[in-house]
Every structure is written in C-alpha cells, then in structure tokens.
C-alpha positions as CSV (number, residue, x, y, z in Angstrom):
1,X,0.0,0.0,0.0
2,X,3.2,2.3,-0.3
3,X,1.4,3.7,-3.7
4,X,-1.5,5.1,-1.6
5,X,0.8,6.5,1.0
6,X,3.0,8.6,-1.9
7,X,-0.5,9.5,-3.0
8,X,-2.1,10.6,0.2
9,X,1.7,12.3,1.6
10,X,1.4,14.9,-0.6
11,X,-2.1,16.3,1.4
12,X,-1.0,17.4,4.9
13,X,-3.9,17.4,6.5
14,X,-5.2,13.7,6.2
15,X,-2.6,12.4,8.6
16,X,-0.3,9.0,8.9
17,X,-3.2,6.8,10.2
18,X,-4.7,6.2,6.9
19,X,-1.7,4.6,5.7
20,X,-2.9,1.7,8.4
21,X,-6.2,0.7,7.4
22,X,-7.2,0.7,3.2
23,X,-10.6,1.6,4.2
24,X,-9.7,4.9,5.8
25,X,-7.5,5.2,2.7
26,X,-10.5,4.6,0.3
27,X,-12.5,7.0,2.3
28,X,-10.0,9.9,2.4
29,X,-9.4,9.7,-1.1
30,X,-12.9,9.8,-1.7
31,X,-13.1,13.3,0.2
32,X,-10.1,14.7,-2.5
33,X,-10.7,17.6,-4.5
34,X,-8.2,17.6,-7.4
35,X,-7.6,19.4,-10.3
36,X,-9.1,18.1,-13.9
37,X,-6.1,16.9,-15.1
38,X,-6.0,14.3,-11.8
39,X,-8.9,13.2,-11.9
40,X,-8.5,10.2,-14.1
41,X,-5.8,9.2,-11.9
42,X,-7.7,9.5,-8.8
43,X,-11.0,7.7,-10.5
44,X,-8.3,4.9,-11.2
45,X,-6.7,4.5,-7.4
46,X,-10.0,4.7,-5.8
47,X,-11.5,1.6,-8.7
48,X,-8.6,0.0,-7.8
49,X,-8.6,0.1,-4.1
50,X,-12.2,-0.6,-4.3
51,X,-11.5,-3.9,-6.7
52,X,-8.0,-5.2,-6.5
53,X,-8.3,-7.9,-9.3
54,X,-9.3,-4.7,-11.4
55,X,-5.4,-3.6,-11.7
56,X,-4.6,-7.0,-13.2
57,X,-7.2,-6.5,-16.2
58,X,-6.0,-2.9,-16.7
C-alpha cells in the first residue's frame, strides 16, 4: 500500500493513520478535490482500491 501512502503524503492534512487501514485510505481519497487533469488518476486508485483484481485487467 506504499502507492497510496505517496498518494495521500502529498495532502498534509489527512494524517499517517490512513496509511494503516485501506478503508480509511478509500474514504479519504474519496473526500479529494483535485484538479481536472488528476482526476482520471484519482477515478483509477479509488476503482482499484475498491477492486483489487481490477489492476490486473487494466
């Protein structure tokens, strides 16, 4: 889950704890606001959290 941690260190104000537990993970990167060009990327972490076997089809 180091991926999601890179992600989620670059916003200060979510905190280490959600680098514990992928379902706080999912739900903070839910909450994001991101700019246009990001979203596609974010769309594609939070699919892929939510279905892991999803990554190996992409």
């Amino acid at each position: 889950m180091a991926w999601a941690g890179q992600l989620l260190g670059g916003y200060g104000g979510l905190g280490t704890t959600y680098l514990c537990d992928p379902e706080q993970v999912l739900e903070a990167l839910k909450k994001l606001r991101v700019s246009e060009e990001d979203e596609p990327l974010l769309k594609f972490t939070i699919a892929t959290l939510e279905n892991p076997q999803r990554r190996d089809l992409e």
